[in-house]
Each structure stands twice: as C-alpha cells, then as structure tokens.
N, C-alpha and C positions, 0 to 999 in steps of 0.2 A: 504494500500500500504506500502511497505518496505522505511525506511527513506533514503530521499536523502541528500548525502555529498555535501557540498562546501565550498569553504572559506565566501563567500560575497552572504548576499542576498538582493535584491533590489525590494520593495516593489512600483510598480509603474512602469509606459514605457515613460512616456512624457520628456521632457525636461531636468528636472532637473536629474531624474531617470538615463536618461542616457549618461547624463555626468557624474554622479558620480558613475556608470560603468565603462565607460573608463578610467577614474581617477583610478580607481582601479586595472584594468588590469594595466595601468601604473606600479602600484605598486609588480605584477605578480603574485596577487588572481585570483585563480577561481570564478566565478560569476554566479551566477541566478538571471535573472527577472522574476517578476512574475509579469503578465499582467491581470487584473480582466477580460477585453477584450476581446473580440474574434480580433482576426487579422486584419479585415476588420475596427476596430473600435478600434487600437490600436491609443494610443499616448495622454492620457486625453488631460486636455485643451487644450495644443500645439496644438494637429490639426485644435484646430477652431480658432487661433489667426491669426491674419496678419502679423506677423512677425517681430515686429519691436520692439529694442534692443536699450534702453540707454545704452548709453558712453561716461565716459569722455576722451575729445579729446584734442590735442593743435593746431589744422590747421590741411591743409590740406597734410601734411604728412602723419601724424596719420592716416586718411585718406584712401590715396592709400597703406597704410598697409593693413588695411582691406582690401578694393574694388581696388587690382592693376590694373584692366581691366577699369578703369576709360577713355571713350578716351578722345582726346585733347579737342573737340568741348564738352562736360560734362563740364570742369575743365574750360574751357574760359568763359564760361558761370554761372557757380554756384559759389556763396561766400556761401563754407560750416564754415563759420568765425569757432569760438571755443566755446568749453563747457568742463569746467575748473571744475577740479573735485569740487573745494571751488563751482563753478554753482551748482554744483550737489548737494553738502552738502545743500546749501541754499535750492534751490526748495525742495529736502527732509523735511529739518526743517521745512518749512513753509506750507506744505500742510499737513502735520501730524500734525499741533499746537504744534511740538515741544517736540511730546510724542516718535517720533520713538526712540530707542536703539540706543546711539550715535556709541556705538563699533560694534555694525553690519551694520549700517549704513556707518559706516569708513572703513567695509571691501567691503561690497558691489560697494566703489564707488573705491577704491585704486585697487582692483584687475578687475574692469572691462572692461577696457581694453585689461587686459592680459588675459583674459577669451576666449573675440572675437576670439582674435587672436590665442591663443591655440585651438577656435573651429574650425577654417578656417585650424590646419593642420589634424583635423579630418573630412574633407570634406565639411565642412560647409560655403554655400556660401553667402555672404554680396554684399546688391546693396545699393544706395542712394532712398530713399522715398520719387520720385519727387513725386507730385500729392497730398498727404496726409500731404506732412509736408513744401513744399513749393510753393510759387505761382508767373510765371513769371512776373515781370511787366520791363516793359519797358526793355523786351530782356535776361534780366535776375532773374536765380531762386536768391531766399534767404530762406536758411533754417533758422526756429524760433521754437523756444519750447523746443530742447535741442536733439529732436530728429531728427538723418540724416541717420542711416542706417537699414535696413529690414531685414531678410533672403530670398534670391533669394528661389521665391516659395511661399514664406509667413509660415505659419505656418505648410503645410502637407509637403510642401517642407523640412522644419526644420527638421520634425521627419523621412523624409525618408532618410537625408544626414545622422542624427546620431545613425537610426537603421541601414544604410550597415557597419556604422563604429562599431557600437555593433557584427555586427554577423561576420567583417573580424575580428574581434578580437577573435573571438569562445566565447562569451559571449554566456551562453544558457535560450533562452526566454520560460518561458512557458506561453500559453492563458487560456482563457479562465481560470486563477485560481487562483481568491480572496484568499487573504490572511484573516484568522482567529483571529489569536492571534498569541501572542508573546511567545516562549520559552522562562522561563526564572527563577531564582528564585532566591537567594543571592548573588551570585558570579555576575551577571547579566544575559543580553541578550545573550540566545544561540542559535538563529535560531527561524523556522517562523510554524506554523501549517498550510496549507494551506487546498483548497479541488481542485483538480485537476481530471479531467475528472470524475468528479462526488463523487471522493472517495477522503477523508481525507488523508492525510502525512504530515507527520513532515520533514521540511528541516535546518538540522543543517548547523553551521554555527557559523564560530569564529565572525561574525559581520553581524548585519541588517542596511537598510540604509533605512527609511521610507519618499518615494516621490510621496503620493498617491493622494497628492490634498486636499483642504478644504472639506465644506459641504455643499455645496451649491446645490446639487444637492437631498439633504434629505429635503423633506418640515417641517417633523417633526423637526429637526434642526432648519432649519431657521425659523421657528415659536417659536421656544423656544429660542434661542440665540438670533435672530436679531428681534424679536417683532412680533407683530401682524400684520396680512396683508401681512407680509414677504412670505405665503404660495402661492398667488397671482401671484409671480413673475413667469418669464419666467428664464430657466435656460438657458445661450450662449454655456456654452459647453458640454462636457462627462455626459453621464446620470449616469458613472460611480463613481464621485466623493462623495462619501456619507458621509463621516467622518471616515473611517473606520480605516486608519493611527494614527490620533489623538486619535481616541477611544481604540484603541489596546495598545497606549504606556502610554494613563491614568492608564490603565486597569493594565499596569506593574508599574506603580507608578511616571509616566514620570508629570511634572507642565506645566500646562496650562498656556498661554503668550501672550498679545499684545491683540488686539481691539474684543472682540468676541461677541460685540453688530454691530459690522461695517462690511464692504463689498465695494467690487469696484461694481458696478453697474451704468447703461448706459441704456438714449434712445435705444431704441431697437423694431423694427415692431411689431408693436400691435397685429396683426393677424398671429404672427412668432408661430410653435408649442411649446410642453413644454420644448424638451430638445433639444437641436441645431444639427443644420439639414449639416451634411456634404457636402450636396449638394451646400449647398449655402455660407457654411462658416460663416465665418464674415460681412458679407452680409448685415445681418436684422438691423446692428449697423446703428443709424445716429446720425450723428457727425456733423456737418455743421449748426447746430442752430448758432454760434455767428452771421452769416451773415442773422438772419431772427428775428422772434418771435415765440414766446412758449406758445401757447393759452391752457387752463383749458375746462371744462364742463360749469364754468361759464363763461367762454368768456373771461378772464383775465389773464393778464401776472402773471406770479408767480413766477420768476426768472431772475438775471441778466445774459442775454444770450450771452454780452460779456465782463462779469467780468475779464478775461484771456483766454490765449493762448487754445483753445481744450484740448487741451493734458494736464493740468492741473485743467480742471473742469469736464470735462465728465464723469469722474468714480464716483463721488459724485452726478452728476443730473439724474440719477437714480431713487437714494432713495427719491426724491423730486419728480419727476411724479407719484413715486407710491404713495404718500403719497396726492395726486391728488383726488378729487370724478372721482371713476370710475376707478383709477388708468390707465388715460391716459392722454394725451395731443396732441396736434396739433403742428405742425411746421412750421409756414407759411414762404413765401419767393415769392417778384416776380421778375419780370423779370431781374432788374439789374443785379441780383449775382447770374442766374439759373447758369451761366458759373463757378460757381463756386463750389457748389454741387460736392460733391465725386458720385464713379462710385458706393455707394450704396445704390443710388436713385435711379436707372438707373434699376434693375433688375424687373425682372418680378414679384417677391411674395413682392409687397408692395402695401398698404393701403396706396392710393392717390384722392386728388380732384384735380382737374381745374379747372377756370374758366377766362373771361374777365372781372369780376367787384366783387369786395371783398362780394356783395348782394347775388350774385350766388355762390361765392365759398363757404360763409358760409352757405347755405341753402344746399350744397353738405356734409359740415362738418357734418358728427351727430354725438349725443349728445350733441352738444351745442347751448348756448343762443345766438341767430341772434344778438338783441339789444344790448345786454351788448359787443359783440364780437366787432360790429363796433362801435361803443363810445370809444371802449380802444384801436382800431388801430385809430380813428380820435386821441384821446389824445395822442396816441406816436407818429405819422405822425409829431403833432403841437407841439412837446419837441425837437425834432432829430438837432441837433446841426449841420445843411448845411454846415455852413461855416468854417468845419474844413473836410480838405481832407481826405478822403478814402481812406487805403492802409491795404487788407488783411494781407502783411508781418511782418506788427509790431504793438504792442497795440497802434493803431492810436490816443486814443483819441477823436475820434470821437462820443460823447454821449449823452444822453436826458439830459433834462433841469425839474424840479418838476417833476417828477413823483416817486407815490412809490415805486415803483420797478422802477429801474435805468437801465438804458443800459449803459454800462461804454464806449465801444469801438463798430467798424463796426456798429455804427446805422444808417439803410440807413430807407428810408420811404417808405413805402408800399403804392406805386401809381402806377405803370408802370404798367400794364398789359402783358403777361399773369400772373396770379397769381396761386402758388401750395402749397397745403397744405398736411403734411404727418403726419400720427398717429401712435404713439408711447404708449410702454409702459415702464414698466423695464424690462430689463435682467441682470441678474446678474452673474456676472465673475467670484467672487471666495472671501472667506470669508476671513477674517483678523484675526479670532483669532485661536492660531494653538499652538507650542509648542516652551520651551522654551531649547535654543543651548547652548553649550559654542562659544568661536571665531572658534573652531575646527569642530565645527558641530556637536558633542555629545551632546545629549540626557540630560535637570538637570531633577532630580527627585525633588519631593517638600520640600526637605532640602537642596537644591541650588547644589546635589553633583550629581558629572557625572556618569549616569548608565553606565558601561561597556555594551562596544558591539554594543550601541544603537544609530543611528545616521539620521540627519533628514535632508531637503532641499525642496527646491520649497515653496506652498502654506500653506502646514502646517506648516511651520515655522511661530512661531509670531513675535508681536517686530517692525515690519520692517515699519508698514502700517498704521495708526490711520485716519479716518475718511476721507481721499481721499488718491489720490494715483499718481504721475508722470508717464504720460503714458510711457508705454516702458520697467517699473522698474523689473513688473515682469520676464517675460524670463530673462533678468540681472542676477536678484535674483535667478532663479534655477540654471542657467547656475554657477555662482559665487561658492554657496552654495554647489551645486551639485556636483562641485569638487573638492572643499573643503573636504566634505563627505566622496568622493570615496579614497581620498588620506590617510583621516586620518584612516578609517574604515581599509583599505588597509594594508596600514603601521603594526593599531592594530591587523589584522588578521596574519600577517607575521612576528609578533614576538610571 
C-alpha cells in the first residue's frame, strides 16, 4: 500500500489512546489511531473495567464539578468527606513499598482532577459509586477507600463517550490494524509500519504516541517476566494486549521501567474463559472477600481477608490464589453479610455452592479437605473478636485473636445459615513493567535521553505501580498520561 501522511499516530483505542488524541487535536494535529481490533472489540482494557476513576478531591464541591446532576436527596444523604491529594501520595507510597517514581506519581495525583474535569467537556460522564465503594448504614452512605466516582456506563460506557469525541473531532481510526514496528533511525521516531486490511504500510508521522496496553494477554510473556505458573492465569481483558507497544519501542532502543516481575491481578471466576468475555464484563471479578473467608485445596485460610479497604488489596490477592494448589480458592460467607455481596455474585456464569450446614457446603466445595476445612472455620469462628462492633464503612477493627493468618477487620463468624461459597481463581488486569517517560510523556532510551517523536501512556508506562496497586489508579493514569502525550507529541508535531 502507498504511505499514509499524518501528523500524530496513536498506537492503541482504549482510554488512555484517546485522550491523548484529543489532546492532540487540541493542539491542531492530524491524527491516526490504529486499532489492533476489529470494531466490535474496540477499546482494550477500558471496555472490561467498571469505570471507576481516582481523584483527588477537597468536598463536596469538587464534587458536583464532576457529577453536577447530583440531586438534593444524593447530597442529604452521602458524606462524600475528602481525598486530599497528600491521601493520595500516601496510599500511593504505601502500597508500592515506596518504589513508585515520586515525579510521576506527583503528576498523576496534581493533574487528576483537572483530567476529570477536562474529560467531562469531552463528553464524559461521572456518577458516584454507591454500591461498590459505599454502604448505607443507619440512613446514610459513607464513601471509604479514596474512591467516589465511576464513568456513567462503566467502562464500555467510557470508551463510547471518548470514541464520539475522537470521531467529532475527524480523528481517523483504522481496525483491525496492528501496529508493526517503529519508523525510525537517528534523528528519531518517524511514524509506524502497520498491516492494514491485510497488507503492510508505513504511516509517517512527525510523532507516535504508544497506548497499546501491557502483556498480559501473551502467556509466553507472562511466563517469562512474571514467573512460573503465570501461564495458568485467566486474562480480565482484551485478548489484544500482547506486548507489542513495549516490544516495538525496545526494539527502537526505548528503556525498560518499573515492576516487570509484578501485575494487578484479582479473585476472578474460576470457570470464567481465557480472555474476558464482553458479555459479562467485569462480572467474573469478586471483591467482597473482607466480609467472608478465603479457603485453599487444603481447607485453610491463606490470607488476611480484611487487612484493608478492597480497593487496596484486591489487585495483589490475585497473585496469592494462584500461587494456591490448584491455583484456586473458595470464598465462603453466610448469611449475615449475603446483603452485602456486590451485584457480581448475583450473575448467572458463577461457580457456587449452598448449603444449611458448613458439613454440606463443604462436601459441595470440590477439591477440598472436608476435615481440615471445618477445624479452620471452628478455629476462626473461636478467634472472631464479638465484642467489637461491625461496620462495613470503616477499618472497624473488628479481628481474630491467635490465629496465623489474622483477620484484621469485618471478622464476623460463620454460623448463620444459609451459607455460600464461590470459586475463584486469578485474573489478571495488566502488567507493571512497561517503559520508561520523561514528566512530558517522551519516550528515554537507555542512556536516560528522550527519543524524538516517541511518546507513551496508559499500561505500558512503568514506574507508577510496584507490587499492588490503589484501585481506581489506573484509568487516572491513562486519562492523566494520555494527555499529557497528546499535548506534548502535538505541540512537537507542530513545530
């Protein structure tokens, strides 16, 4: 095929990709996406996430910036308190051990605010995330964990608000066509090789903007970077995501950065298929273990299930059921806190037992030891600290007494009947180790100096992420990144 001209190419369709589109067009570059995709299956990860977007907030001002359609009876009712960027820096520091990149980190959290908000005049709409991030008690919600707002839709919703803003803008998307390799050679990055309706072209271009996703969807990858057993895993989203961004800008001489032993990964339906099922979304995820137990093949706890807030352990207990015999676990929970259970127990493609008597339910459970199962709920029943009240909204304190594996918080005992147990395994979100930026979103090569031309956002960026992750961060992170990207790339293309 005959080369095609642009200013801006944008390697990727999801989230990050196209904000750092529209960033660009801002800037009044021509632009191409290139979607690996076919249409029906555009938008990588974004289309399987839930939607939901840290930010630092001050009240609820901040607030009805984002979500002005708050009505009165919302706002009488909810204490959306605040999450102060120094919240943000901390939760950061602390679930990375203090490895994240403080100056991307400092960007991610100062500019995400004005992110939202600059996505909301590209059509993008923001609700509060009753249900999943807070629980009414006594008449009133309280949001906890840092996270208050979604995108209306969730995540297919995200990418359909910021593909109609990609296409009023004349941004032109192509499908169906993987991106190659990199143009490029001393001067730097000059555009993309793709294969498009089957036949190879070269798409020049005063700047590429690489937003193609980790590798989490390559077994060979994740069997070589994240270890053994990693092949095992169930992948949440795009079958798309292979490594091919990363590998393209090695390949021009771009430096490798941040955790590329590590991964977000998450309880996830045992019996869920290999690559996530648009149908069902974010579905197969279960989230809801603090208010239950976490049973093994041997019958045994293996984790503390209420160390902290959801949103701050789940992306890490993942890599711990797989690392399980069988690479599964159970989820038990009865009747007290069934009412509390998200809506993604509730679907149809889940791997469930019931029963009236913990005897029955485990003899339902397979793969696991009958004996050893009820010995370790009789010893965590006789640890469970009664006489400290129960309250889903805040690290209650609530916890076991001796046991090795602790239950920090929500330890209620497993006696009420009915009782339900649900089988998990890992799925994995999207991998940590990715490439290394300036604050500008340019591309270092492995002498620390910025390739011309080359410019990166979303997943394949490293740096950001070491060993767990604050839920919410990523969309942030592309959205932030992403137009950051579009701007600077923009800018460089138009001089």
């Amino acid at each position: 095929m005959a080369p095609i001209e642009t200013d801006i190419v944008v390697v990727g369709a999801g989230n990050a990709a196209m904000c750092a589109a529209l960033a660009a067009r801002e800037q009044g570059a021509r632009v191409t996406i290139l979607e690996r995709a076919p249409r029906d299956e555009r938008g990588g990860n974004t289309t399987f996430t839930a939607g939901a977007m840290r930010v630092a907030y001050r009240g609820i001002d901040d607030i009805l910036e984002l979500v002005p359609d708050l009505t009165d009876e919302e706002r009488r009712t909810t204490d959306f308190g605040t999450y102060t960027e120094d919240q943000f820096f901390d939760d950061m520091a602390r679930v990375t051990q203090y490895r994240a990149d403080p100056d991307l980190v400092e960007i991610l959290i100062k500019r995400s605010f004005d992110t939202l908000a600059w996505m909301r005049t590209k059509g993008v709409r923001f609700v509060p995330i009753y249900g999943r991030q807070a629980f009414k008690v006594d008449g009133r919600f309280k949001f906890w964990g840092g996270l208050v707002v979604e995108t209306w839709g969730g995540g297919p919703g995200l990418v359909e608000a910021l593909m109609a803003a990609v296409e009023k803008e004349d941004v032109t998307v192509l499908y169906d066509t993987p991106a190659l390799s990199l143009l490029h050679d001393d001067g730097g990055v000059h555009g993309v090789r793709a294969r498009h309706q089957g036949k190879t072209v070269d798409i020049r271009a005063g700047a590429v903007i690489l937003a193609s996703g980790g590798f989490e969807a390559n077994a060979e990858w994740r069997t070589r970077y994240l270890g053994p057993g990693w092949d095992l895993a169930k992948v949440r989203g795009t079958r798309f995501n292979t490594g091919d961004g990363i590998r393209m800008a090695m390949d021009a001489g771009a430096s490798p950065c941040g955790n590329w032993s590590g991964c977000h990964a998450v309880g996830w339906e045992k019996n869920a298929p290999e690559f996530g099922d648009l149908a069902v979304g974010d579905a197969f995820q279960k989230h809801s273990y603090p208010f239950g137990v976490m049973i093994n093949e041997r019958g045994e706890r293996f984790v503390d299930e209420g160390a902290d807030f959801r949103n701050y352990t789940y992306a890490k207990y993942g890599r711990v059921v797989l690392e399980q015999p069988g690479q599964f676990a159970w989820q038990v929970f009865d009747k007290k806190v069934l009412h509390l259970l998200r809506d993604e127990y509730r679907i149809r493609q889940v791997t469930k037992v019931s029963a009236d008597t913990l005897e029955e339910l485990v003899r339902r459970m397979e793969d696991v030891d009958e004996a050893r199962f009820l010995a370790t709920v009789a010893e965590y029943n006789a640890a469970v600290m009664s006489d400290v009240p129960f309250d889903p909204n805040v690290k209650d304190g609530r916890g076991t007494r001796g046991l090795a594996v602790p239950k920090s918080n929500w330890a209620n005992t497993l006696d009420e009947p009915p009782f339900e147990a649900y089988a998990i395994t890992c799925g994995i979100t999207f991998t940590f180790g990715g490439l290394r930026i300036t604050s500008g979103a340019q591309v270092l090569d492995n002498e620390n100096a910025a390739i011309p031309g080359l410019y990166a956002a979303g997943e394949l960026v490293g740096g950001l992420f070491y060993f767990n992750y604050p839920g919410g961060t990523g969309l942030t992170s592309g959205s932030v990144f992403g137009r950051i990207a579009g701007t600077s790339a923009g800018a460089a293309a138009a001089g």
